[in-house]
ROVEX-733970 format. One line per 3 residues: number of its first residue (from 1); their letters; for each residue x, y, z of N, C-alpha, C. Coordinates in steps of 0.02 Angstrom, whole numbers, m for minus. Each point is the difference from the previous one (the first is absolute). Layout:
! ROVEX-733970
NUM = a = X/Y/Z/X/Y/Z/X/Y/Z  ... .
This chain:
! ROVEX-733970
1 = xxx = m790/120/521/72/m4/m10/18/m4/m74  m38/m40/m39/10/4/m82/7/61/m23  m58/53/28/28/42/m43/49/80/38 .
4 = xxx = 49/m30/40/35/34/36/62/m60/m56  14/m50/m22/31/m22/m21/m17/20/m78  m42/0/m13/m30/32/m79/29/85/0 .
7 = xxx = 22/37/39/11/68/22/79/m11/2  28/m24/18/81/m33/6/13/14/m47  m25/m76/m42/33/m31/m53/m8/62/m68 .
10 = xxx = m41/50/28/m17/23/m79/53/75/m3  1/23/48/60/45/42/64/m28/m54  8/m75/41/67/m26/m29/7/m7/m55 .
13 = xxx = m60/5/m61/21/1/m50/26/44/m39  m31/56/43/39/79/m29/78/0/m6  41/m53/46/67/5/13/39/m8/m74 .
16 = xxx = 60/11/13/36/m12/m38/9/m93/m26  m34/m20/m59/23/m82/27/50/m40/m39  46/48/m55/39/m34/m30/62/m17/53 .
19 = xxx = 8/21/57/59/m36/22/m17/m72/44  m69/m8/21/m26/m66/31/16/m59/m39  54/m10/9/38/m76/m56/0/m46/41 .
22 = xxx = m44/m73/m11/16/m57/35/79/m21/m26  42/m30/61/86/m11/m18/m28/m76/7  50/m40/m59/25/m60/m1/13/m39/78 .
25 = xxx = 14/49/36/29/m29/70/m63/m26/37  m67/59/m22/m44/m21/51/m40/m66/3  28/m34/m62/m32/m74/m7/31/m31/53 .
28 = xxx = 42/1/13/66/m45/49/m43/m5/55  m37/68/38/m26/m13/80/m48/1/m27  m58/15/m34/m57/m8/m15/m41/m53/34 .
31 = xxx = m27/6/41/m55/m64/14/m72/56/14  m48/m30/m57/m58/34/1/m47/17/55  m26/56/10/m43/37/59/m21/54/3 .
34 = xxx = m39/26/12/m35/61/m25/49/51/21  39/m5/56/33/58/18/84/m4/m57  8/m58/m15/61/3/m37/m16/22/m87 .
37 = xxx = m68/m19/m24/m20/12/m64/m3/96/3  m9/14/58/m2/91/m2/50/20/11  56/m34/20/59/17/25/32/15/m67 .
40 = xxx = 3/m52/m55/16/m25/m63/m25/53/m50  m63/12/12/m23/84/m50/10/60/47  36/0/29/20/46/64/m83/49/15 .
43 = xxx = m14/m41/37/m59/20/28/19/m5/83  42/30/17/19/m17/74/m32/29/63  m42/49/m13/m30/43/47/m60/m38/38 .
46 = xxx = m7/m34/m56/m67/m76/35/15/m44/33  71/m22/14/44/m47/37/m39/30/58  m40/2/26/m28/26/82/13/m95/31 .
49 = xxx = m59/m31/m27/m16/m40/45/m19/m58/m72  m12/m59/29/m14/m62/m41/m58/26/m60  m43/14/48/m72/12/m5/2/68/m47 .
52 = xxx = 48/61/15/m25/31/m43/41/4/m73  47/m63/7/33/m7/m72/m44/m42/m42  m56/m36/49/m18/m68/m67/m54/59/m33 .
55 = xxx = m39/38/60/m67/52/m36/29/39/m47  57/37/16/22/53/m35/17/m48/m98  22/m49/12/36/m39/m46/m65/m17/m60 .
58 = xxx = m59/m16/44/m56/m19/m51/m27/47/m40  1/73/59/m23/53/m34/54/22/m56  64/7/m2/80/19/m46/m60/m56/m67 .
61 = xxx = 10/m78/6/m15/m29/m43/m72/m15/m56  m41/34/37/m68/m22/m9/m16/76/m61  18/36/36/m29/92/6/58/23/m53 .
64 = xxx = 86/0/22/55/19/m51/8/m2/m36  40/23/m64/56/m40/m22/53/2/29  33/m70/m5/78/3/30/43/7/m28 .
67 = xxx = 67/20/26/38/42/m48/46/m62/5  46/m25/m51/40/m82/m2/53/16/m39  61/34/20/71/18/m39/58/m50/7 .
70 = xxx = 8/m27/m38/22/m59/10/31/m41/m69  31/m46/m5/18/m36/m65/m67/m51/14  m11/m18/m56/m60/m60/m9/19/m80/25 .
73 = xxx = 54/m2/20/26/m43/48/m16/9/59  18/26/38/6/25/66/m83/5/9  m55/30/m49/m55/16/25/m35/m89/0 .
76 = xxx = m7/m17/m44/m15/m59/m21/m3/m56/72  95/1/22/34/m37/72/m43/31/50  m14/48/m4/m30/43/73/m84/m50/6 .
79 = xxx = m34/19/m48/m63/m11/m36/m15/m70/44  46/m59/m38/22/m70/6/8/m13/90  23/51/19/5/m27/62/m52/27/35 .
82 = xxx = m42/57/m13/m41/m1/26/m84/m26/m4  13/m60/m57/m41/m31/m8/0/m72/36  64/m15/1/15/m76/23/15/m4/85 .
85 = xxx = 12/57/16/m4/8/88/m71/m5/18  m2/m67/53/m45/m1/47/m50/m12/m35  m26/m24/m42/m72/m20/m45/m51/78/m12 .
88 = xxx = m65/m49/m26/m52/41/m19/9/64/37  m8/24/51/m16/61/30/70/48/m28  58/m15/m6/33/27/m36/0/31/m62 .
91 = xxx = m22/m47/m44/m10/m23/m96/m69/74/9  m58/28/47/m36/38/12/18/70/m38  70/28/50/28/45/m35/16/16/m63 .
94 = xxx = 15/m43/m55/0/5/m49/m80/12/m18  m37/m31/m10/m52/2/m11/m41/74/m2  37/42/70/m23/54/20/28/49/m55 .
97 = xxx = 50/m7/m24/35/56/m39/m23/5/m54  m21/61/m35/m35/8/m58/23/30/m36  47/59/3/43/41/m19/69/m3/m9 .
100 = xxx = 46/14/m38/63/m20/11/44/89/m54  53/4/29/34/38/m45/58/m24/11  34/m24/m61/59/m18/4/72/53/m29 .
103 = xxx = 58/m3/43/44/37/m42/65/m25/16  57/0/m33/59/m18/38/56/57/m29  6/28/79/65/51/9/72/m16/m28 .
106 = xxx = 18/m67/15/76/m34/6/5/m37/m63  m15/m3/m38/m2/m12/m60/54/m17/m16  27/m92/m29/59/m21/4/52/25/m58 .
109 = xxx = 53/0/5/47/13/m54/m2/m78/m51  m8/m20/m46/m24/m59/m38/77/m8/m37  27/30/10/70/m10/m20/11/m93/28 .
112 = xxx = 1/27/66/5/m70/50/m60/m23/5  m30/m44/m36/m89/5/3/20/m92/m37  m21/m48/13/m20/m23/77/85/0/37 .
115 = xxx = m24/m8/67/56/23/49/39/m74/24  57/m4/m22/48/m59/20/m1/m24/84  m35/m74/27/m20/39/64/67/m67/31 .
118 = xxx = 36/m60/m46/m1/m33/17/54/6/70  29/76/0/36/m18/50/m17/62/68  m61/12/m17/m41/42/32/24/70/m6 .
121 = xxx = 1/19/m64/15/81/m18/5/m14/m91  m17/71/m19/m2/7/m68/77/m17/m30  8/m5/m56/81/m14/m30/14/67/m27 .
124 = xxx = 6/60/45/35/38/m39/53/m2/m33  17/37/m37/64/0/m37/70/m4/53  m8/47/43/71/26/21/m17/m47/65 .
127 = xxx = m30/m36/12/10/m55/50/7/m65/m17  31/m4/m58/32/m96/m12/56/m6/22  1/m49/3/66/m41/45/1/19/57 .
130 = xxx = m56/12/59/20/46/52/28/49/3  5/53/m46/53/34/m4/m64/78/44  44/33/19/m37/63/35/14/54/m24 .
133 = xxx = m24/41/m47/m5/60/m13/m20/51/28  17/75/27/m19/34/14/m56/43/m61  m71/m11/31/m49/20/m55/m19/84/m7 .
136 = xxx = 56/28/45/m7/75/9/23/14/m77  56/m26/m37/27/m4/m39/m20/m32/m75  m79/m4/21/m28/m59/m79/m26/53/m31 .
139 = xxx = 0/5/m65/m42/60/m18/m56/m38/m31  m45/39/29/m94/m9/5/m15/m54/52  41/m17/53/m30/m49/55/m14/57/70 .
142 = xxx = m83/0/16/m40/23/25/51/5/92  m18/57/1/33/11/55/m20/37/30  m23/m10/79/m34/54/31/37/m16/72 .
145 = xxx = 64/7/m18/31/37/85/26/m82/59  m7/m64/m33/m11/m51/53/m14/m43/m47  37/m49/2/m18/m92/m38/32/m38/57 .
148 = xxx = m36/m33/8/11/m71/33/m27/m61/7  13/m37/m72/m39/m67/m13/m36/m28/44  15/m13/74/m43/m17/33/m47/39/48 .
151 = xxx = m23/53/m21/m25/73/19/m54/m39/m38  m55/m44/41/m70/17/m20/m50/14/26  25/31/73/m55/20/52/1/71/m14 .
154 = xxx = 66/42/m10/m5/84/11/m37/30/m37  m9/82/22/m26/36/m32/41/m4/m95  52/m13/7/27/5/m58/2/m70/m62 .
157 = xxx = m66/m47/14/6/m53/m23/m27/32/m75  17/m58/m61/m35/9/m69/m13/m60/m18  m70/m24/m13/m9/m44/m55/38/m35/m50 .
160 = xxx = 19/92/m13/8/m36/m101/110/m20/16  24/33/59/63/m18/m15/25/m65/79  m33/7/45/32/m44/58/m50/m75/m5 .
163 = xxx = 33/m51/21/m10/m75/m26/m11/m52/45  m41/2/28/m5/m50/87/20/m61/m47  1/m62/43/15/m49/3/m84/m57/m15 .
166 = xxx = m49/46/4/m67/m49/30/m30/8/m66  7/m74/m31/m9/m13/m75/m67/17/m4  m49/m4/66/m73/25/m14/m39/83/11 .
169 = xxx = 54/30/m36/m25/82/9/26/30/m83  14/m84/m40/16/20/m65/m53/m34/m50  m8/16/m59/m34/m73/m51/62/m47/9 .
172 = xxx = m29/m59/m41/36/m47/0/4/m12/m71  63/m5/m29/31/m11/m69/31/m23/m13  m32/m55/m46/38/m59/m28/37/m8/m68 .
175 = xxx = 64/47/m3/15/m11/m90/58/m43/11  m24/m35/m58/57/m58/m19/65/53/m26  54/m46/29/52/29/m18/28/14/m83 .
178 = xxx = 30/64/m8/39/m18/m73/47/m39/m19  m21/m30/m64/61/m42/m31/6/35/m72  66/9/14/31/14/m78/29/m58/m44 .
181 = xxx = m44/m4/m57/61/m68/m33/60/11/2  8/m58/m1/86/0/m23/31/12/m41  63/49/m14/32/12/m42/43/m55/m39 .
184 = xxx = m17/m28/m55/48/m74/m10/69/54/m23  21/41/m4/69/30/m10/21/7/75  m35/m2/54/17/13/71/m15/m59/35 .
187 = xxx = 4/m73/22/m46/m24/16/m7/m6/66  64/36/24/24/10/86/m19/76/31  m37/67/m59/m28/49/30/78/25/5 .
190 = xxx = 63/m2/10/44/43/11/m1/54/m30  m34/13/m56/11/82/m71/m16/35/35  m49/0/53/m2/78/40/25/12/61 .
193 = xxx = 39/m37/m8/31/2/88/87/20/m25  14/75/55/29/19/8/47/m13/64  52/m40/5/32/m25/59/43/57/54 .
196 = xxx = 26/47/m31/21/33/37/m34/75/15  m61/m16/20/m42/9/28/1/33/78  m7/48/44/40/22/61/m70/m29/40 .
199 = xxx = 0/m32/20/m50/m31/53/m24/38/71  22/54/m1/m29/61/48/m9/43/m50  m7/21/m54/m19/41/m23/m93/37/10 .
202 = xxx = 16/45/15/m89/34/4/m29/0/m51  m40/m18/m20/m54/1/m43/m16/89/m24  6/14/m61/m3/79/m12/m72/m10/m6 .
205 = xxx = m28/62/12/m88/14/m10/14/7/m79  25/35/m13/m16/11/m82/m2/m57/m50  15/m65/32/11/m68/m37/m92/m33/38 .
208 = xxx = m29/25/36/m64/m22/21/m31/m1/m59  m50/m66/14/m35/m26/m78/m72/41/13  1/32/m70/m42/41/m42/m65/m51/m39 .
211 = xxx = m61/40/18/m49/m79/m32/m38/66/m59  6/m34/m49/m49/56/m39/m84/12/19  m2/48/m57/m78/m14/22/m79/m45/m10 .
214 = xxx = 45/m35/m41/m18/m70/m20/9/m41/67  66/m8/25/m12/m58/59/m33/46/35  m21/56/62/m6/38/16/m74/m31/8 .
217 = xxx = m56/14/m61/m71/m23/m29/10/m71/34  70/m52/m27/m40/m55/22/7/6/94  47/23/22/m14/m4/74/m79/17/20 .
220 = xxx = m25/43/m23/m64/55/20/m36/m80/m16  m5/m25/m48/m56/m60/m20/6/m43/53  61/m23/m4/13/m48/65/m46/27/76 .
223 = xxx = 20/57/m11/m12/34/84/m108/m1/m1  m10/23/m45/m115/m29/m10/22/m77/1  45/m32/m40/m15/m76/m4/m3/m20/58 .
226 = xxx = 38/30/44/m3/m47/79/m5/39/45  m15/72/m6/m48/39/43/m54/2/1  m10/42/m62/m74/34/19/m47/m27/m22 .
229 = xxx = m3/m61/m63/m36/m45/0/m7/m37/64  28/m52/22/m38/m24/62/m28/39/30  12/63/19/m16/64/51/m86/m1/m32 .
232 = xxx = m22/30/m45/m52/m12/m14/m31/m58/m25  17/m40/m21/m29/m52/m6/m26/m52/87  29/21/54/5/m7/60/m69/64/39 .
235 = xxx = m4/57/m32/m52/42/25/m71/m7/m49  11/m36/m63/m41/5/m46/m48/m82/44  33/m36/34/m35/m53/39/m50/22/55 .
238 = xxx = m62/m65/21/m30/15/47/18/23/41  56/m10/36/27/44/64/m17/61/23  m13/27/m66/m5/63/8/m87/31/m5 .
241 = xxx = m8/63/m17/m57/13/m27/0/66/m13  38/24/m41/46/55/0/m58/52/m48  m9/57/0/m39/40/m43/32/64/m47 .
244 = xxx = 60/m1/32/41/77/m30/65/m25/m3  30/7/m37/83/m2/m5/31/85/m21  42/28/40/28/70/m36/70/m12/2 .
247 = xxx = 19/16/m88/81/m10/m5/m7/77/m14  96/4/8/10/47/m53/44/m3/m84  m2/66/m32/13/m19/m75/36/71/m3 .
250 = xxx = 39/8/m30/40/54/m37/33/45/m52  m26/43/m5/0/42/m67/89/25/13  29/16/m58/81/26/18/m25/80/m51 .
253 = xxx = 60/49/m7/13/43/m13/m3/2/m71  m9/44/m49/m4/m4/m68/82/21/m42  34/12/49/92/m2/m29/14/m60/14 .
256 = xxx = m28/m43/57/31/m58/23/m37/m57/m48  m62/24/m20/m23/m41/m50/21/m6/m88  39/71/4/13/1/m78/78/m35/13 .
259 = xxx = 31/9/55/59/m12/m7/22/m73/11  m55/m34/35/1/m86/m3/m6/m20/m56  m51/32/m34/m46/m6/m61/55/m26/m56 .
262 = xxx = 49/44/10/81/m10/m40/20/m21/29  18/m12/27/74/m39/44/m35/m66/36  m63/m34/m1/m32/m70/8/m45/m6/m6 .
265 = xxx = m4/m20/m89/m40/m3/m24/m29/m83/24  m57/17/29/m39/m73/13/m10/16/88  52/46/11/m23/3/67/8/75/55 .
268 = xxx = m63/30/m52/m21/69/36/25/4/68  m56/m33/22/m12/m16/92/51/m34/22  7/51/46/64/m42/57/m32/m50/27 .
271 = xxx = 60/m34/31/m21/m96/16/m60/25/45  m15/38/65/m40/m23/72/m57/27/m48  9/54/m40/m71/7/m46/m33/m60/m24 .
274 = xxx = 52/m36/m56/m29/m84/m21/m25/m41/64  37/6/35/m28/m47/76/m83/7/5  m4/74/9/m57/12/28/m43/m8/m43 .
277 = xxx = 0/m15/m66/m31/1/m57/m23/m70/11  32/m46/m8/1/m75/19/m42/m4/60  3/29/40/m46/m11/51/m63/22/1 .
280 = xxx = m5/57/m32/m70/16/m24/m28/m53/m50  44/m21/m47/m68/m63/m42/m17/m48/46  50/m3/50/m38/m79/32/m52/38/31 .
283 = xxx = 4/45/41/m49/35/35/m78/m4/m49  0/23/m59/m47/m15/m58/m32/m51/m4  58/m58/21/m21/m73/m46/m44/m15/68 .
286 = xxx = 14/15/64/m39/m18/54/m65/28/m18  m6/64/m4/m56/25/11/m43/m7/m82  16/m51/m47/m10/m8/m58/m44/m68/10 .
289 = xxx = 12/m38/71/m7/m76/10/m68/m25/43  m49/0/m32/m52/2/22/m5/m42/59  29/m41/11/m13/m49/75/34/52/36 .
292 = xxx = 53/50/3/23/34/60/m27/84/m8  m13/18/91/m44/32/38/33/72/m44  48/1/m1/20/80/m33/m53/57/m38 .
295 = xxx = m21/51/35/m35/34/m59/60/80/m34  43/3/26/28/60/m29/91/m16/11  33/36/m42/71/22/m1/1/78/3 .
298 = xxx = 26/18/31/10/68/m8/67/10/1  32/48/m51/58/12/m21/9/69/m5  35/19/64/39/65/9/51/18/m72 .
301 = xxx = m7/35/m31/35/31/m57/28/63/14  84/m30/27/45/57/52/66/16/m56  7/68/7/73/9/m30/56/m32/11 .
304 = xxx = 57/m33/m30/42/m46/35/47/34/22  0/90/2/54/33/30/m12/92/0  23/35/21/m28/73/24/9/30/m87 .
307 = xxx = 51/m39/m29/m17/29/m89/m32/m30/m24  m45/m61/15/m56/m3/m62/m46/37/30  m10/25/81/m54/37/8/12/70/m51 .
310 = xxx = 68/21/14/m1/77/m45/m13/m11/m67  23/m59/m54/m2/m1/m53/m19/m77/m15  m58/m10/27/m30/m74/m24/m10/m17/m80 .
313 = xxx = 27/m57/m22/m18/m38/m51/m99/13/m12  m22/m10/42/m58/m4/m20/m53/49/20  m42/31/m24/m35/43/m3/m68/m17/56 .
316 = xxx = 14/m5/76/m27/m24/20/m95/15/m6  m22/74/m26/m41/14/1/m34/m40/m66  35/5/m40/m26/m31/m90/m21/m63/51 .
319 = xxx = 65/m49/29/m7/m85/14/m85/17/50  13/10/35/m71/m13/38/m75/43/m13  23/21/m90/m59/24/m19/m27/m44/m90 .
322 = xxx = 68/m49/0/m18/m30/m41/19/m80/11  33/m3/63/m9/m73/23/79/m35/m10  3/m58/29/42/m5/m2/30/m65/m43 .
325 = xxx = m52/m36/m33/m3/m45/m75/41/4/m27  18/61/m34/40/19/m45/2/m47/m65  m69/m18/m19/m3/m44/m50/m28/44/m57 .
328 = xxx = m15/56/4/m7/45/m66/49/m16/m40  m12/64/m43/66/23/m64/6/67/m22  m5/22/90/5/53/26/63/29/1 .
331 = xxx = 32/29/m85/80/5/18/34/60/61  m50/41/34/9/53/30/24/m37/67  m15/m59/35/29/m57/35/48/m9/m13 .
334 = xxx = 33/m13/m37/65/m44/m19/69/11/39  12/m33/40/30/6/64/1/m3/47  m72/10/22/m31/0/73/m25/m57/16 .
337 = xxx = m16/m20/66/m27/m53/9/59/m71/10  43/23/21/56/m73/m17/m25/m55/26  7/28/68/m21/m49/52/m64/m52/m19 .
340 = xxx = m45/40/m8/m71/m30/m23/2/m33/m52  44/28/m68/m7/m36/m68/53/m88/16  31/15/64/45/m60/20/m48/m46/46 .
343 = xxx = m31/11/21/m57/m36/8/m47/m31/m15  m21/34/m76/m49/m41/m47/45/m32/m49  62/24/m7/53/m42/m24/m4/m68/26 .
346 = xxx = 14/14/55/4/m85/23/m70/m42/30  m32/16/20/m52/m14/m4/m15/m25/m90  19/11/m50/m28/m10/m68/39/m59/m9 .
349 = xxx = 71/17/19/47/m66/3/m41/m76/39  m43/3/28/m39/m41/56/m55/1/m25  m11/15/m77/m66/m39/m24/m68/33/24 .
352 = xxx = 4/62/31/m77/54/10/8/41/m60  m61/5/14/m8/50/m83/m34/60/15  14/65/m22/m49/56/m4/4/28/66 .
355 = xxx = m53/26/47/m22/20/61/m9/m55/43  2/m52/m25/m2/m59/55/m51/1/63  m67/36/m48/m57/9/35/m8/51/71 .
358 = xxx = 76/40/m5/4/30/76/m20/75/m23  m4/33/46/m14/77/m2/46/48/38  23/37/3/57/41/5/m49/87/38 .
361 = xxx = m3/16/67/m32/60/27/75/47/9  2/43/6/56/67/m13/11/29/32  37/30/63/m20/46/37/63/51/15 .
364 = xxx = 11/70/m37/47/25/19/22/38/62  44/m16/16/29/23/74/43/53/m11  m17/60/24/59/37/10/43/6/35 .
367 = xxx = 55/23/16/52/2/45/m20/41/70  2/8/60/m21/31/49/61/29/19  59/m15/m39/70/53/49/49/m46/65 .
370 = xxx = m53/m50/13/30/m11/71/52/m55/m17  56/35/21/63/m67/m32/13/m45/33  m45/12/48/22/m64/70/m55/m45/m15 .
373 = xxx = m2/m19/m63/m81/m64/m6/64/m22/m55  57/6/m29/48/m44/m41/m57/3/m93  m22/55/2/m37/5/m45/27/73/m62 .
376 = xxx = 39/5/m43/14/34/m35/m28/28/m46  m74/12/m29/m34/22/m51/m61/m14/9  m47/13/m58/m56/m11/m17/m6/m94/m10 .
379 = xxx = m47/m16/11/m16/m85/m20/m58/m17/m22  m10/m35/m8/m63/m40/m42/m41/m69/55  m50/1/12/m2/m60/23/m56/m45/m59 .
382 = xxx = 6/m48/3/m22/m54/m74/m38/m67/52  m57/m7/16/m34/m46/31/m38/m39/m80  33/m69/10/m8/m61/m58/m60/m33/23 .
385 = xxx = m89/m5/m17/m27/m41/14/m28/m69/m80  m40/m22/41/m30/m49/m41/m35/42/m55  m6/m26/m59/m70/68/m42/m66/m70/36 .
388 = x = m46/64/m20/m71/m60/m9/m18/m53/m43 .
C-alpha cells in the first residue's frame, strides 16, 4: 500500500500547487487527525477510510515534501495544535515530516498591519463611527463581486479583508497606546477640533492615511518580529526533525529595477520580496545551528512577474554560473542579484561574516511552457548546505 500511496502522492505533485492555501478559518475547526491534516494540504482523495488516511499521511510526511501556503501564523497555530492534541502519539507526526515548502498566496496589505481586533474587525478608514460605506465606491478596496463581514464560511471568504470575532485565529498585540504631550498653548486639545463638523458625514477615500515607505519597512519588521521569528524559532526546536526547508525568492524586471532604483532609493524590492528575504535568513540561521537537524534550504529563484521573465534584471545564466555571493568586484554584476545581496545584507547586519561556512549548488531550470504550474519563466534552484 506505501507504495500505491508513494505513486499518489508523486502524481500530485505534478499538480498545479500555488492555489493549495491553508485559510485562517481552518484553524477555527481544526482538531488534529490524519484524515483532517490531508484534508488541510488538500489531499482529499485519501479520505477513503481511517486507516488509509493515517498510512497515506506517514508516507505524504516521511517520503514528501509538503507544500504549507500560509501566513507564518496560521502555520505555526496549525503546527501547535497538532502537537498538543492527544499526547505523544500525536507530537509523532511532526517528527515524521522532513521536508517542508513554504509559500503564502494572501499576502497581507501592511497598510493595516497589525490588525485592530479590539472590536472584532480591522479599523478601516471608512468604517468609524459605525458609519457604512458602500465599498463598491472606494478606490483601491478589493472587490470581487460580494462582501459580507460576516461571510466566513463562503466560497467568497478573504483573509486579508473579512474579520471573525475569534481573537484566536489572529497574533496577539500588545501596543501601548499613544500619548501626545501636551500643548501648554492648548491645554484642553480644542486647536484641532473643528465644531461644526457634520456628524454623518462619509469619510472620503482620498483623505485615507498614507504610510510612507519608511512606516511601510517598519510594519514588514513588526510582521518577522511576531511572525516569522517565533515560526522558526518554534520549527528550529526538538519537535521537529526537519531536513529541507524550500522557500521562494524573487528576481523583478530590469525597467522595474532601474525605475525603483530612482524613484526608492533604499528600496529596490517590493515589500513581499523583503518578506521573503527575511525569511530566508532565518531559514539560514536554522540550518547554520549546529544542535538543529536541518541539512539544506533550497531556494527557488522565480521571476516576480511574466516581465522579469521577458526582461529579467538578472542574467540568470551568468548568476548560476558564477554563484550567487555576489561578493566579487565583479562590476559586470552590478544590479543583479537584489534579492540575494538583501540577504547577506542582513544576515551581515546579524554579525555573520563572509560565506558563513555554507555552500551554495545551482541548478538552472528552464521553462517547460505549461502555464497551468503558475510558473512564468526560466528559474534557478539554489540548495544552501553546510561546507565541510
Amino acid at each position: 500500500m506505501a507504495q500505491i500511496y508513494d505513486y499518489a502522492l508523486r502524481i500530485d505533485d505534478d499538480r498545479s500547487l500555488r492555489a493549495l492555501r491553508i485559510e485562517r478559518r481552518n484553524l477555527k475547526y481544526f482538531k488534529p487527525s490524519a484524515a483532517a491534516i490531508l484534508l488541510v494540504l488538500h489531499h482529499e482523495y485519501f479520505l477513503v477510510n481511517r486507516q488509509v488516511a493515517r498510512e497515506a499521511l506517514e508516507v505524504l510526511l516521511k517520503d514528501h515534501t509538503v507544500f504549507l501556503s500560509c501566513g507564518p501564523f496560521v502555520l505555526k497555530s496549525l503546527l501547535e495544535k497538532i502537537e498538543a492534541q492527544n499526547g505523544p502519539g500525536r507530537r509523532q507526526w511532526l517528527k515524521w515530516m522532513k521536508k517542508i515548502e513554504l509559500d503564502w498566496v494572501t499576502f497581507p496589505n501592511l497598510t493595516h498591519y497589525p490588525p485592530d481586533r479590539e472590536e472584532g474587525r480591522d479599523d478601516w478608514y471608512w468604517e468609524q463611527d459605525e458609519q457604512e460605506v458602500d465599498v463598491d465606491y472606494l478606490r483601491g478596496a478589493q472587490y470581487n463581486g460580494h462582501y459580507d463581514e460576516y461571510d466566513h464560511e463562503g466560497g467568497h471568504y478573504d483573509d486579508n479583508f473579512y474579520d471573525p470575532s475569534d481573537a484566536n485565529l489572529y497574533p496577539t498585540f500588545q501596543q501601548p497606546p499613544a500619548v501626545n504631550p501636551p500643548d501648554p498653548n492648548d491645554p484642553f486639545g480644542f486647536g484641532g477640533h473643528y465644531p461644526f463638523t457634520d456628524p454623518s458625514h462619509h469619510p472620503n477615500p482620498d483623505d485615507a492615511p498614507s504610510l510612507s515607505r519608511e512606516d511601510i519597512s517598519t510594519k514588514l519588521d513588526l510582521l518577522v518580529q511576531m511572525e516569522v521569528t517565533p515560526l522558526f524559532t518554534y520549527l528550529a526546536s526538538p519537535t521537529f526533525n526537519l531536513t529541507s526547508i524550500t522557500i521562494p525568492l524573487y528576481f523583478i524586471s530590469r525597467e522595474s529595477h532601474h525605475h525603483r532604483s530612482l524613484t526608492r532609493p533604499g528600496y529596490t524590492l517590493p515589500l513581499k520580496i523583503r518578506y521573503w528575504v527575511q525569511v530566508c535568513v532565518h531559514a539560514l540561521e536554522v540550518l547554520m545551528d549546529d544542535t538543529c537537524t536541518l541539512d539544506e534550504v533550497v531556494v527557488r529563484y522565480l521571476p516576480w512577474d511574466i516581465w522579469a521573465s521577458m526582461g529579467p534584471a538578472d542574467d540568470l545564466s551568468r548568476v548560476a554560473n558564477m554563484g550567487v555571493w555576489f561578493d566579487d568586484k565583479d562590476d559586470e554584476r552590478e544590479g543583479e542579484g537584489e534579492a540575494f545581496r538583501a540577504v547577506w545584507g542582513a544576515l551581515s547586519e546579524k554579525g555573520y561574516r563572509g560565506r558563513m561556512g555554507l555552500k551554495a549548488k545551482i541548478k538552472y531550470i528552464k521553462w517547460d511552457g505549461n502555464v497551468d504550474a503558475f510558473r512564468v519563466g526560466d528559474e534557478l534552484e539554489v540548495v544552501f548546505t553546510k561546507g565541510d
